[in-house]
N, C-alpha and C positions, 0 to 999 in steps of 0.2 A: 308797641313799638318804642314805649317811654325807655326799656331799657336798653336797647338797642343803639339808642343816642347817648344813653349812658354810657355805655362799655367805649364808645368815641372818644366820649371826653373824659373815660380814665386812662385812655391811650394818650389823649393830649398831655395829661398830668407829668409823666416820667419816659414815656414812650416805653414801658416794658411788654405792653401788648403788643403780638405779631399785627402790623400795619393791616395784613390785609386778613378779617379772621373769617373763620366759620364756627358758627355757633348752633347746636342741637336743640331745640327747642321739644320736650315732649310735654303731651298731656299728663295731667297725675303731677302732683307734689313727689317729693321724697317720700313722705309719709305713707304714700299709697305702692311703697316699692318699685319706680318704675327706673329707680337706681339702686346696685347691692351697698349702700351707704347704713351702716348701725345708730337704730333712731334713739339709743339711748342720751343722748346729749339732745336733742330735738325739744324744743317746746311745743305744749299740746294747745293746735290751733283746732279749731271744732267747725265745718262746714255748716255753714248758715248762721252761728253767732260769731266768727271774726272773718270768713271768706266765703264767696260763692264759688268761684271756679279758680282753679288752683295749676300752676305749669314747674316746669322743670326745666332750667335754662342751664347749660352746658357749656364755660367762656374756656376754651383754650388760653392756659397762661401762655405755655409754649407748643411749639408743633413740631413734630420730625417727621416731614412728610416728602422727604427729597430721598429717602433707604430702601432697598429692595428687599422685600420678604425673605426669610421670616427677622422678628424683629429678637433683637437678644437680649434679655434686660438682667441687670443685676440681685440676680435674686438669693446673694450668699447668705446677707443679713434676715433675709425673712421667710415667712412662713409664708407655703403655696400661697396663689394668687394674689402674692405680694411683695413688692418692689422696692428698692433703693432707686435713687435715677440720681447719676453722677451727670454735672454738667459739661464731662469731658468731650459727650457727644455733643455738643454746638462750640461755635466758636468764640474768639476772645471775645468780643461786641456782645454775646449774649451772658457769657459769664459776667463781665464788666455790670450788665445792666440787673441784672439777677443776684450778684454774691450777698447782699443784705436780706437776701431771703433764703441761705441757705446753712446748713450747719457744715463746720470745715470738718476738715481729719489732715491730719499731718500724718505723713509716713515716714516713716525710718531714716529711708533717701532723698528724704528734700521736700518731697514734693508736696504740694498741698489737693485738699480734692476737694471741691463744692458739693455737696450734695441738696440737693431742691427740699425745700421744707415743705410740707402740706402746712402745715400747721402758720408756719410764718408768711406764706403767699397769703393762707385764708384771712391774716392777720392786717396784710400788705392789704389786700382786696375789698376787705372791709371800711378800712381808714380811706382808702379811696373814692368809694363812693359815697360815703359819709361826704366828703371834703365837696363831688359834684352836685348830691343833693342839696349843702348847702350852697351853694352859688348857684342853684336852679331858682331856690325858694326865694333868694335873695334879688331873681328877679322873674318874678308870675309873668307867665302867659297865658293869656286866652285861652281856654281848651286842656288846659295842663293835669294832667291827673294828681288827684291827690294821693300825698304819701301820707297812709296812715301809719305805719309801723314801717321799723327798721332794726334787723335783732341776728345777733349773731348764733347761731345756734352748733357749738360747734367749729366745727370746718364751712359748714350753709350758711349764707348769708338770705336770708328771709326776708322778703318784701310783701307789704301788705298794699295795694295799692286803689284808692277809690278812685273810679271809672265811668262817671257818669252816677246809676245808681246801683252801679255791681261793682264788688269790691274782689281783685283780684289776688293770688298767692301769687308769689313768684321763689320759689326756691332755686337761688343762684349757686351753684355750685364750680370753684374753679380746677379746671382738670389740665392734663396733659394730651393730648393729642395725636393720634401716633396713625399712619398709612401701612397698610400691610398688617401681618399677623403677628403674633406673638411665638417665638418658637418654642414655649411652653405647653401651647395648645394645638400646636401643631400636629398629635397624635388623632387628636379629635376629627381632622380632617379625614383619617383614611376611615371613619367610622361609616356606617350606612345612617341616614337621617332620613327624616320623615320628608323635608321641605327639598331631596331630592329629585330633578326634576323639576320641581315646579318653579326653582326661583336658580339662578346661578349661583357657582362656589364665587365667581367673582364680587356679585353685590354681598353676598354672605360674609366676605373676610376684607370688606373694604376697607376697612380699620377698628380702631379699638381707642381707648383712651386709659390712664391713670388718673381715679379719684382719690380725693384726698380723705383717707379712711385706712386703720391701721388693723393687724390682725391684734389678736387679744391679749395677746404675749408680744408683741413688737414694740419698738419702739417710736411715739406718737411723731416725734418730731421730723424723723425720716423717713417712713414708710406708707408706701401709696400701692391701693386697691385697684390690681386692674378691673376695666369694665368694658362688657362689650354692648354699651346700651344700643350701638348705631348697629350693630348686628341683630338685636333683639325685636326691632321694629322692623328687619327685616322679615326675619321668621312670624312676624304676627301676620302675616300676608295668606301665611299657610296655614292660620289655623281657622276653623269653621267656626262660625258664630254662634252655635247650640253650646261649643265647647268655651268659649269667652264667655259668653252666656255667665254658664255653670262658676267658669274661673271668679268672675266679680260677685254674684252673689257669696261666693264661698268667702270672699278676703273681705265684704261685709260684714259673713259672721267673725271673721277669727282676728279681725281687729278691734272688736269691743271684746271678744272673750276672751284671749290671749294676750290685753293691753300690758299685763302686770305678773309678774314679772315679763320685760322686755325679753323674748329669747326669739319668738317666732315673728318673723315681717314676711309681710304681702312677697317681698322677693325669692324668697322660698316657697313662696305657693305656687310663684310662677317660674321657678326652677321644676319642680315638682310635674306642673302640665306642660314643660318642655320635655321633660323625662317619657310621662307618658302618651305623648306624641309620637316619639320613637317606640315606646313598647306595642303600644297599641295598634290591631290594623285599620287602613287610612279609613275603611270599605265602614267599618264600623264607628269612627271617628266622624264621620261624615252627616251623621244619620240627624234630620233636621229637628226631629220631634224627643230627642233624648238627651235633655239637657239636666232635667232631674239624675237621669243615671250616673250625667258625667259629674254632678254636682257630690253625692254619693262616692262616687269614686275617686275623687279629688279629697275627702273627707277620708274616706280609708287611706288614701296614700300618707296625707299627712300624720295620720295616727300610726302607721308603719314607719312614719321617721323618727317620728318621739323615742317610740318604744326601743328604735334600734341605735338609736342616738346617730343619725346616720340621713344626711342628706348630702348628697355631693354636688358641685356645682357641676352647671352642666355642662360649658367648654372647656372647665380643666375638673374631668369627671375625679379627680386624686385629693381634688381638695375637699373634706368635710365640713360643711360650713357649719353641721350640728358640736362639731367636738369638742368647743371649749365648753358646754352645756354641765351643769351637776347634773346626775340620778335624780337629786329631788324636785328641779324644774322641768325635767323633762317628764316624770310621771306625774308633776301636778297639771301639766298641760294634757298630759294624756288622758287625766281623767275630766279633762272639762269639754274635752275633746269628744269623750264615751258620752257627755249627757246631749251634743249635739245628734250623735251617730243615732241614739235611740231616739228622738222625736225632733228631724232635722226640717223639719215644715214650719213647728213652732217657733225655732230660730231664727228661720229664713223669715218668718212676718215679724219678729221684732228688729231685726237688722234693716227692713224695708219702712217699720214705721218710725226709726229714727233719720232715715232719709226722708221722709216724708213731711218728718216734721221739722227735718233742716230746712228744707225747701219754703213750708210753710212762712218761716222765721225770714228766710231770703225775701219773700213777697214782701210781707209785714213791714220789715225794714224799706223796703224799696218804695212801699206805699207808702210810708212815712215822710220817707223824706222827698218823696214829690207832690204831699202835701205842705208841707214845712220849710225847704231847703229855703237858703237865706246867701246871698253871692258870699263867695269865701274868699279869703283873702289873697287865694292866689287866683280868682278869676275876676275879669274887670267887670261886670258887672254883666246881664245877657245870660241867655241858658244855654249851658258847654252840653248840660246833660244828654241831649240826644246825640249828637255826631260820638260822644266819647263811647255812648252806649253800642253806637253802630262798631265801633272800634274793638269793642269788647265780644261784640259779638262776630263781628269777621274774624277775629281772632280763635273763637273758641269753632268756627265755621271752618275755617282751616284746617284744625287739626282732626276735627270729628270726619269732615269730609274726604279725608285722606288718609282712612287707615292701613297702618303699617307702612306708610310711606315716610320717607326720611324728610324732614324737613330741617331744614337749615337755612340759617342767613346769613349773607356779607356784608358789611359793611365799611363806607370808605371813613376813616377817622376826619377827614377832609372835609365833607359832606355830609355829617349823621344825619340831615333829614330824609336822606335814600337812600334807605335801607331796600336790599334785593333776598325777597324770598327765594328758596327753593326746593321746590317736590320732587323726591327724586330728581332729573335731570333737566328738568323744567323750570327755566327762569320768570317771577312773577314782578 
């Protein structure tokens, strides 16, 4: 909740956060794809030597949530599933509060035009909570978690935070926010989808956002990635657990064997089992004891993308997210690909005993320091370790307990010690 009071009090700072926000909170770092964000600028953080459990926080810079579908975005400058956003849609009050984060353009006729920087918000965002952490530390409270790291990775601002005796990721990402759909993807709607029936087009196209992430020919300073992450935790509702199963195991293997060269991320494996979601029938998809098969066939799919240099995103099927790829990274990954395909059990136990022995390292650490711990400078003295760990633990209790459920919180800039979750439509 540490950063929840934070995002408060970088609203207090300048007032450029919308007063009243909503914020996405998902399980899984960046790192583990469960944003389409390119982890090539990322530093490599290692589960069990610098974090145990790791979130993905979603802070709306701005929001346009007052437009009736579909939504039109300027996409002259960029390559598919990717955006200009001129501040011409908000009013003067928000251009005012925004123009030092954004790149101009002058035109012909006069006029001038803001364009929203990813690059300079991420820059804006960072020095901001830099500026809260130090006026946090400069006065400890009781219970306060500790900030062990603070790193810009990128566009992410990365928080490592000690919790008791678990040490938390927090991959903050600042986005744009948007209600309704993108009239880009809007062909995607007349398609037949798997999650048909079982969940509404309503909760399906509730909205979208722009992260800050450029295509590979774009220009970094103004062009932002759409994302439809608040859609994707819908669709996880419909998919069967044999088939999640399979998915994690598989981005196990193919992120230690695929680390180097950066071409393939977990967000393409899970593009890949949204695809064959639709391919596939549900009647077969379903089957509780065939997670091996799915895991096998998640493994062929991806080695039909390599070779074909050819993965499309799946709400704007047009875009190839393989094709800035050379020939020789994608057949070097195809043949590392072949030596999982041929003895993919051997894999799956070394992928599970590097978990294994994160976890181990997580204990050890944790033993450690509740044999040793020694009052820290920012606690007054008294053991914070249990409530913060309970803290840590509703936390990660929350999101486990709620899969596929949208979780989001408000917060009033007024009050940041009451923060209000919410589960899907349920206020906590």
């Amino acid at each position: 909740l540490l950063f929840l009071s934070f995002s408060g009090m970088v609203q207090k700072l300048d007032q450029k956060l919308p007063v009243a926000n909503e914020y996405l909170l998902l399980s899984g770092g960046v790192r583990e794809g469960v944003v389409d964000i390119d982890l090539d600028e990322l530093n490599v953080y290692a589960r069990g030597t610098d974090y145990d459990m790791d979130f993905t926080l979603l802070v709306p810079a701005l929001k346009l949530h007052d437009r009736n579908q579909p939504v039109t975005l300027d996409m002259r400058h960029s390559a598919l599933c990717h955006s200009w956003l001129s501040l011409r849609l908000f009013d003067e009050g928000t251009i005012s509060k925004w123009k030092d984060c954004c790149t101009i353009v002058d035109h012909i006729n006069g006029a001038t035009n803001y364009f929203f920087s990813p690059t300079k918000v991420a820059d804006w965002f960072y020095e901001s909570i830099s500026i809260v952490l130090s006026e946090i530390q400069k006065k400890p409270q009781r219970g306060m978690p500790k900030v062990e790291k603070v790193e810009k990775n990128g566009t992410i601002i990365s928080i490592i935070l000690g919790v008791g005796s678990s040490r938390m990721l927090y991959d903050i990402v600042p986005v744009v926010s948007f209600k309704g759909w993108p009239a880009v993807a809007q062909s995607w709607l007349m398609e037949n989808h798997f999650w048909d029936g079982k969940i509404t087009e309503e909760e399906v196209i509730s909205g979208f956002y722009l992260v800050p992430a450029c295509s590979y020919k774009g220009k970094k300073d103004n062009e932002w990635r759409l994302s439809f992450a608040r859609s994707e935790v819908q669709l996880k509702k419909c998919i069967s657990s044999s088939l999640m199963q399979a998915y994690q195991a598989c981005k196990a293997i193919i992120i230690k064997l695929l680390s180097r060269p950066k071409a393939i991320s977990p967000y393409h494996l899970r593009s890949m089992m949204l695809w064959a979601c639709d391919r596939l029938p549900a009647s077969y998809l379903a089957q509780e004891d065939y997670a091996a098969h799915f895991l096998l066939g998640l493994i062929d799919d991806l080695q039909h993308c390599l070779v074909n240099k050819m993965c499309p995103n799946y709400f704007i099927p047009q875009c190839n997210m393989l094709e800035h790829l050379s020939e020789d990274t994608v057949m070097l990954h195809a043949r590392k690909l072949s030596s999982v395909r041929s003895d993919p059990a051997e894999h799956l136990r070394t992928a599970i005993e590097h978990v294994k022995a994160a976890n181990r390292l997580t204990l050890e650490l944790q033993r450690r320091g509740s044999t040793t711990s020694i009052p820290s400078p920012q606690s007054d003295g008294g053991d914070p370790n249990q409530p913060d760990d309970r803290l840590a633990k509703k936390l990660q209790q929350l999101v486990t307990e709620n899969p596929g459920k949208s979780i989001s919180v408000f917060i009033n800039p007024d009050d940041v010690t009451r923060p209000h979750f919410r589960i899907d439509d349920k206020f906590f």
